[in-house]
Legacy VTK file of the C-alpha trace (Angstrom):
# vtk DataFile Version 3.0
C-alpha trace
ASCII
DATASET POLYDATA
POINTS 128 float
4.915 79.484 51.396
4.073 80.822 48.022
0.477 82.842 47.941
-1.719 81.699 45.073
-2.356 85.273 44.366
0.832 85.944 42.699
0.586 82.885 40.928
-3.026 83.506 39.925
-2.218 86.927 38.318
1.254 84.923 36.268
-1.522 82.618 35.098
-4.212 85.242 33.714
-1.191 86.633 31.790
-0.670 84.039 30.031
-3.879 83.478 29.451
-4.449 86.772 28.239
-0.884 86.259 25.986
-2.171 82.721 25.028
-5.604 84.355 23.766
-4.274 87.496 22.179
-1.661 85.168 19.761
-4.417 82.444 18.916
-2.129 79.594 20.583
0.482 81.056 17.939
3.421 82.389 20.251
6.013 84.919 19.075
9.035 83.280 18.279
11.140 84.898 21.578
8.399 83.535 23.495
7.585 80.310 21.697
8.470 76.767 24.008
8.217 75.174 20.232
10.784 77.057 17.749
11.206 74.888 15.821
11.228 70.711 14.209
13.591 69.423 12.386
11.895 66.182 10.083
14.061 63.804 8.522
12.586 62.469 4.771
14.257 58.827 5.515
16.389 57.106 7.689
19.052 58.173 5.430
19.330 61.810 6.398
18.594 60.654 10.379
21.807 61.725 11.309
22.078 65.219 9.311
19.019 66.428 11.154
20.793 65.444 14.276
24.110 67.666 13.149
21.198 70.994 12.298
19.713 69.956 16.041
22.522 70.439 17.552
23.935 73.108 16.110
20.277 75.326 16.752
20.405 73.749 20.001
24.343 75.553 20.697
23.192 78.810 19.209
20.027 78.614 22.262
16.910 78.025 20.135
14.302 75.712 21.335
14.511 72.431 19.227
12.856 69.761 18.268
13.544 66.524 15.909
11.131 63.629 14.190
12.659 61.199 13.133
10.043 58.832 13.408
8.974 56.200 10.465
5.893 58.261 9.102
5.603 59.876 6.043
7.217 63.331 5.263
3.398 64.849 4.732
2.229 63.675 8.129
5.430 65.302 10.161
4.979 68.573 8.285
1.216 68.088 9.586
1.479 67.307 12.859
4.382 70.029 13.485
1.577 72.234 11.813
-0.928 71.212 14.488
1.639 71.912 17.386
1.982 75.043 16.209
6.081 75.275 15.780
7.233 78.174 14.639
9.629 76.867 12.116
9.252 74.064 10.429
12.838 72.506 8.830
12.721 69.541 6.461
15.679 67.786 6.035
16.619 64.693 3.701
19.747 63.387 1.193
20.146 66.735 -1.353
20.283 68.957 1.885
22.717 66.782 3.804
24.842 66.856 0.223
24.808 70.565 0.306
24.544 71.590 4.264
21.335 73.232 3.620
17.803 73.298 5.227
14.363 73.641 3.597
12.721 76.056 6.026
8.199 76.298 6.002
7.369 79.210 8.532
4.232 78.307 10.157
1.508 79.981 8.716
3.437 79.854 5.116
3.310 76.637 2.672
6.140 77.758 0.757
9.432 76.338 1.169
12.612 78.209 1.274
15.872 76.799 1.189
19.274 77.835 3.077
22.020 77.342 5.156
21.841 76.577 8.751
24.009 79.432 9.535
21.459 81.598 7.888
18.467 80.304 9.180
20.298 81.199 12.594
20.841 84.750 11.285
16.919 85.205 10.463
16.038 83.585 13.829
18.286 85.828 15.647
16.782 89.083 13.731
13.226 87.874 13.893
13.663 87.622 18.088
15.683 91.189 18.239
12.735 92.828 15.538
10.226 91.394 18.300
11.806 93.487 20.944
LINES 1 129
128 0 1 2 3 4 5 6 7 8 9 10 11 12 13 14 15 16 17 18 19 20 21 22 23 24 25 26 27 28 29 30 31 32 33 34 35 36 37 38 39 40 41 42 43 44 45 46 47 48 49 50 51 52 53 54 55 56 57 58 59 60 61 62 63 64 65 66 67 68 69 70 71 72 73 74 75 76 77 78 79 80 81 82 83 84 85 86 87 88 89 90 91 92 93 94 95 96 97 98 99 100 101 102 103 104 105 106 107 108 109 110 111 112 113 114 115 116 117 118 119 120 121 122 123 124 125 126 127
């Protein structure tokens, strides 16, 4: 039998985390990393190749792919508060890049996958 004690104290912790970060987690700690959001149904399956490949190098993923507009993904990824947001259509699958928003940032930067993974990598080991 598990006492409620211990799990009381795991839950005022994260309380106390969830209130000291606004609802805005580090990314180490973050259960929402990042989205991946098509443009169209065209570049469906590109966003499925970036998924996977954040998914193998053990970052915590997410895709819309959904029918709505570009404006509302980037919006409602906003609202969940993902870390990264990664926009995806036809001139990124042409040149295997991603356009990457950070979360509390409107501009758009755009690079490889394999560097986003670098920067993601050195933004977790800066944390610690």
């Amino acid at each position: 039998m598990i006492h409620r004690a211990i799990l009381g104290s795991v839950e005022r912790m994260f309380a106390i985390l969830l209130e000291h970060y606004n609802g805005k987690w580090p990314l180490w700690l973050s259960p929402r990393q990042a989205i991946v959001c098509s443009v169209s149904s065209g570049s469906v399956e590109y966003a499925k190749q970036v998924l996977a490949m954040l998914h193998e190098a053990d970052f915590h993923v997410d895709i819309d792919v959904s029918d709505r507009t570009i404006q509302k993904k980037v919006r409602e990824a906003q609202v969940a508060q993902f870390n990264y947001i990664l926009v995806v259509g036809a001139q990124e699958a042409e040149t295997g890049n991603v356009c990457v928003r950070v979360r509390d940032n409107a501009d758009l930067a755009t690079m490889s996958v394999d560097g986003l993974i670098t920067r993601l990598r050195e933004e977790i080991v800066a944390f610690k």
